[in-house]
N, C-alpha and C positions, 0 to 999 in steps of 0.2 A: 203378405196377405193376412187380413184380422180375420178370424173366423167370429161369427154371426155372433150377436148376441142371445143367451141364452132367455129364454121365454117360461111360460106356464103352457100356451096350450100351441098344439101343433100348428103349421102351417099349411097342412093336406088332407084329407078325407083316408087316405088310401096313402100303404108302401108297401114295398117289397119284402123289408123285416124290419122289426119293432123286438129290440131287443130292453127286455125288462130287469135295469140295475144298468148305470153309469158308472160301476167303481171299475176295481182292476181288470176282472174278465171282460165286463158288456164292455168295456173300451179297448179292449186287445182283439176282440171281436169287429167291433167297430173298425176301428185303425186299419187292422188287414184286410176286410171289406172294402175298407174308402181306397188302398192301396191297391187293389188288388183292379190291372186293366181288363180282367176278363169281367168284371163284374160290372156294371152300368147300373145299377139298382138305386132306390132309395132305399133310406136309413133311419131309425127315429128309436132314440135310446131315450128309456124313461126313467129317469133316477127320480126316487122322493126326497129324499136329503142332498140341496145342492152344497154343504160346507161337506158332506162324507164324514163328519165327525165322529159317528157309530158304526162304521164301516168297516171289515177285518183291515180292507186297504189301510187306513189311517194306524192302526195299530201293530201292522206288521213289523218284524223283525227283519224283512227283508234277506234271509238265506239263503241258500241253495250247494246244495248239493248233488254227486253223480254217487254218493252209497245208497242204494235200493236195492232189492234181490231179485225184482221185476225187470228184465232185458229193457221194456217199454222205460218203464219210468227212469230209468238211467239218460234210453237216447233223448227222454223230452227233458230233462235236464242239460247233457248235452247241447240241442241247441238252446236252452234256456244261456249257458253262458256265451255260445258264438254269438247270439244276441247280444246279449250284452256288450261283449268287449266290443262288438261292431254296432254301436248303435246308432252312432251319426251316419255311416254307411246303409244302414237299413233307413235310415230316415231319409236315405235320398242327399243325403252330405247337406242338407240344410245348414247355414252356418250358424244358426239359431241355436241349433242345439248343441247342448253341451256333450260331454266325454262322459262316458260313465265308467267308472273302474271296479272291475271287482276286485276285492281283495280276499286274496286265497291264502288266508289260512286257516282251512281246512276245516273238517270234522274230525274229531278222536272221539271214537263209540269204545266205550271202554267198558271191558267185561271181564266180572269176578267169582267168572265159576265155567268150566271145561264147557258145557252143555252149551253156550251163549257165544265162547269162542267158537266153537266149531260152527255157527250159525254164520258167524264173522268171517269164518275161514272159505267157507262156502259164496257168501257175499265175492269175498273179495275177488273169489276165479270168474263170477258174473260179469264182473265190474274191468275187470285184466283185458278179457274178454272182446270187450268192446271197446277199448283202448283208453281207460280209464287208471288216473296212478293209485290208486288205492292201493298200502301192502297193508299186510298184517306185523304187528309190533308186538314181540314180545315185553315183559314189564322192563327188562334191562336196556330193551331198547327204546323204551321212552322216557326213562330213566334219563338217559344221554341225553337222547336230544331236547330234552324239556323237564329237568332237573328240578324243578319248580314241586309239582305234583308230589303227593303223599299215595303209594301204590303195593302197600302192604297186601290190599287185599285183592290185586289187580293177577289176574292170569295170560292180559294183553289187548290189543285194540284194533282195529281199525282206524286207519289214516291217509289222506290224501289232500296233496300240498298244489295240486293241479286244478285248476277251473273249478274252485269248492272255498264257500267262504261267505260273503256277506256285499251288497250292494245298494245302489240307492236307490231302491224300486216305485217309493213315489214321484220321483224325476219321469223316470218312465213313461207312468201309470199321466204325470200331468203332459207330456208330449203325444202322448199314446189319444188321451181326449181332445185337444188343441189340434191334431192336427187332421186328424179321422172329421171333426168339425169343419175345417180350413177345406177339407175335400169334399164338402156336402153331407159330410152325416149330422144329423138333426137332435140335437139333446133341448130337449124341456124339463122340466121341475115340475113332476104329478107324479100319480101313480096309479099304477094297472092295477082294477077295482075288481076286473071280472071280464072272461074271456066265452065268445058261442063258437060252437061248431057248425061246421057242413049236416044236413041232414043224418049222413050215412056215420059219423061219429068218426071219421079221416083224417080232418081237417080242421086245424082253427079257419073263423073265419073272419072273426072280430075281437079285437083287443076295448074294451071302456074306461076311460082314465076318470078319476076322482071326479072332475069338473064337466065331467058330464059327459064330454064328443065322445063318441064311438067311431072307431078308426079299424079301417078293412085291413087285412096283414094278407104278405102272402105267407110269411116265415115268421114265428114267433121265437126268439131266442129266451128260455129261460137261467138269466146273471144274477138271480137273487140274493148270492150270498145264504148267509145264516138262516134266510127266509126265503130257502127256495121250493118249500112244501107249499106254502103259503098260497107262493103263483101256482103250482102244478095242481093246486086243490081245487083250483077254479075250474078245470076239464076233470075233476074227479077223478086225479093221477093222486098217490101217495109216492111219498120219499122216504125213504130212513136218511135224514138230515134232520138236526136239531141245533141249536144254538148250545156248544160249550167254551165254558171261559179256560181261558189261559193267561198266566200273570208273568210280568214284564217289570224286572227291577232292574236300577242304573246306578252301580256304586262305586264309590271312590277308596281307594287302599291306600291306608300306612305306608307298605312297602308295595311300590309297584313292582311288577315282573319287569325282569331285564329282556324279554322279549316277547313277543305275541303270543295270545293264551288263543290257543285253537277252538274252533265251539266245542266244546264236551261233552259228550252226553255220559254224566256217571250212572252207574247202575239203579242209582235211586229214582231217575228219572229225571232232575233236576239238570239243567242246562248254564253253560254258560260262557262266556266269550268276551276279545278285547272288544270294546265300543270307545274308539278316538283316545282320546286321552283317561277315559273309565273305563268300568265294563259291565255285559251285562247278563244277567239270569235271570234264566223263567224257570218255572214248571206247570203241572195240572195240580187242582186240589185234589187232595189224597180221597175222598167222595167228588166225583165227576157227572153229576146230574144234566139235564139239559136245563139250562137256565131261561129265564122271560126275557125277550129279544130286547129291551129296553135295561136290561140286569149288565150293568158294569160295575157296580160297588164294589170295590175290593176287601179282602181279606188279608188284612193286614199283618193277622198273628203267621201269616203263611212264612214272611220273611223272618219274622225271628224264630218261630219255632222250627221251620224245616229247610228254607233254601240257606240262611247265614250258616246254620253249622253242618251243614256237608258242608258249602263251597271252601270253609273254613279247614274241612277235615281234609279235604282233596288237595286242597292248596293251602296251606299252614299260614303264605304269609297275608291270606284274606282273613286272620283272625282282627285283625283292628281293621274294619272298613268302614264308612260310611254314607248310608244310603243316599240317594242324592234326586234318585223320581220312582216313578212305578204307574202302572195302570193296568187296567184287564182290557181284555178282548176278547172276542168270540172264533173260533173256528167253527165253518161251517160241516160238522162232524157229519160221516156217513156212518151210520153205527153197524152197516151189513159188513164192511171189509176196509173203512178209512180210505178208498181210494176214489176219486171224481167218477162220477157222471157224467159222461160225454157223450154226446148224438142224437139224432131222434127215435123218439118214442115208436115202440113198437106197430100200433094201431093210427095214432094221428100221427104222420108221416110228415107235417111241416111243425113242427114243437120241436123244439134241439134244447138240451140240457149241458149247460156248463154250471156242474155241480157237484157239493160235497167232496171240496177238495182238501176238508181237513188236516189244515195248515201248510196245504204244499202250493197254494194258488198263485203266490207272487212269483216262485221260481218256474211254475209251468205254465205262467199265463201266456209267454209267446208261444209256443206250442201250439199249445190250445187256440189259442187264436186264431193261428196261423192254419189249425183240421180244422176250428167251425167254418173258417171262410171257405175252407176246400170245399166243405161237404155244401154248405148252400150254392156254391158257385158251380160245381161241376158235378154234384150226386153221389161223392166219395173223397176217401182221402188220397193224397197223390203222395205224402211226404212221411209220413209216420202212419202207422195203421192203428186208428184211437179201438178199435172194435172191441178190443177186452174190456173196454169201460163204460162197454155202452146198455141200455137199461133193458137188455133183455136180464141182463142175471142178476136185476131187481123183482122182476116179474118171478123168474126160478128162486129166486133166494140163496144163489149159488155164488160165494164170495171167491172174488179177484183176490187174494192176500198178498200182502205186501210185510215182507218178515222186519223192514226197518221203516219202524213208524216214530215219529218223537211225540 
């Protein structure tokens, strides 16, 4: 079955949800909407950018991890991977779609100072817990098993070699839109200009796209991305979400390692990991402002003056490397507590937020997916309880925290 060709303006006056932003969330939203038999609704997902060029989706690193100190955010990682290893099974065994593999190796959060391990150490009985392998590595024991690393100043780590590692999340993200499409859900190329309410200020009632139509909603989903203030400022809702970069280098070594380099997270904050036949590190700039949603110019001195010589101090034989690509991207940062925005608003009751998931969106997009269709479909969640992330305690100012944030 082809799904429909994609258009500019809708085909209806009226749907049941109009969810705004086509990238990874509004189409994991989508997908399990169109999948979902209790649901019978129409669809109509408005992205402005149909290449996604500027999208976190396009720039993501694709990782995922089960290290968080939050119970929740473990089990939505959790199924973030049974999704994936099963994802032609979730897709209905279409033979269309491909295999996706994760490849688990691992996180090592490695920490150089007592205070930071015991933070780790605590993590990790969370993580035990709910039947996640994470142990704690002292430095002799990372030493062994990855010999590689320079650990002078290391006091030990967290690690786990189980459903933790790196995927190919735009495969997903294009099956995820292709086929949410293939099942009636409606994507155009505009964008939602300005939203009215119900008399009583309840209810959206009307979504207005760039070119003009005004289109009745019964559900608004707000998948904005980096620009999810943007949309909710239209109903004169604020977010603490802002647009911050994050940089992404792909380099080549002298001496490769004689086995897979874990993602890392060293103490400086600086990331990095095998990618294929290279590898690759990020970090934040050392000043983290919010940047202008169109701001991806990179900073270049960032590689020679701060990611080449850790990655180089960490691991001695990344001293002759060479860089080989780079780009920024945005996380759409929640600056109350780094953790998403999930649910409806507390006063207009059909606005649902999939937001501010400050760089954790690729690994908890099924999830999330999987509570917003709950909640539009049946009035709640039936499978993970998103409740702690939901925007009452935007309103309170009362931050969810999450002790491992990268």
């Amino acid at each position: 079955m082809a799904a429909p060709t994609i258009t500019n303006i809708p085909s209806r006056k009226a749907y049941d949800v109009v969810i705004v932003g086509g990238a990874m969330y509004g189409s994991s939203i989508a997908w399990f909407l169109s999948a979902n038999p209790d649901f019978d609704g129409s669809i109509l997902v408005v992205e402005r950018d149909p290449t996604y060029e500027f999208t976190s989706t396009s720039h993501t690193n694709s990782c995922i991890r089960q290290q968080f100190s939050n119970e929740i955010n473990v089990r939505i990682s959790q199924f973030g991977a049974e999704f994936i290893k099963n994802f032609q099974s979730y897709m209905g065994d279409d033979p269309r779609v491909p295999e996706i593999t994760l490849q688990s190796f691992g996180y090592m959060y490695l920490a150089d100072n007592e205070a930071f391990a015991g933070t780790l150490r605590e993590a990790q009985k969370v993580q035990q817990t709910l039947g996640a392998g994470t142990r704690f590595m002292t430095a002799d024991e990372i030493k062994q098993d990855y010999p590689f690393y320079q650990l002078d100043d290391i006091v030990g780590a967290n690690h786990n070699l189980i459903d933790e590692g790196y995927f190919d999340g735009n495969t997903i993200f294009d099956w995820w839109r292709r086929s949410a499409r293939e099942k009636g859900a409606e994507y155009i190329t505009n964008e939602v200009v300005a939203m009215t309410m119900n008399r009583g200020g309840s209810a959206v009632e009307t979504v207005t796209l760039k070119s003009g139509e005004v289109i009745a909603a019964g559900t608004v989903v707000n998948a904005s991305g980096p620009r999810a203030v943007l949309t909710s400022r239209m109903l004169g809702i604020d977010l603490p979400i802002e647009p911050r970069k994050r940089y992404t280098f792909i380099f080549d070594a002298e001496q490769p390692l004689e086995q897979d380099l874990p993602l890392t997270i060293d103490p400086s904050g600086v990331h990095m990991r095998t990618e294929g036949k290279y590898y690759l590190a990020g970090c934040p700039p050392d000043e983290d402002p919010a940047v202008a949603y169109d701001d991806f110019i990179q900073d270049h001195s960032l590689w020679q003056e701060k990611v080449w010589p850790i990655i180089a101090t960490r691991v001695p034989q990344f001293e002759a490397v060479k860089l080989i690509n780079s780009w920024a991207g945005h996380y759409a940062f929640n600056t109350l507590d780094q953790n998403a925005i999930i649910g409806a608003h507390t006063k207009v009751k059909n606005f649902i937020f999939a937001n501010g998931f400050s760089g954790h969106g690729f690994q908890q997009s099924p999830a999330m997916g999987r509570g917003i269709s709950e909640w539009i479909t049946y009035g709640e969640y039936r499978n993970l309880d998103f409740s702690p992330f939901g925007y009452e305690r935007i309103e309170t100012e009362t931050p969810f925290l999450e002790k491992a944030v990268i």
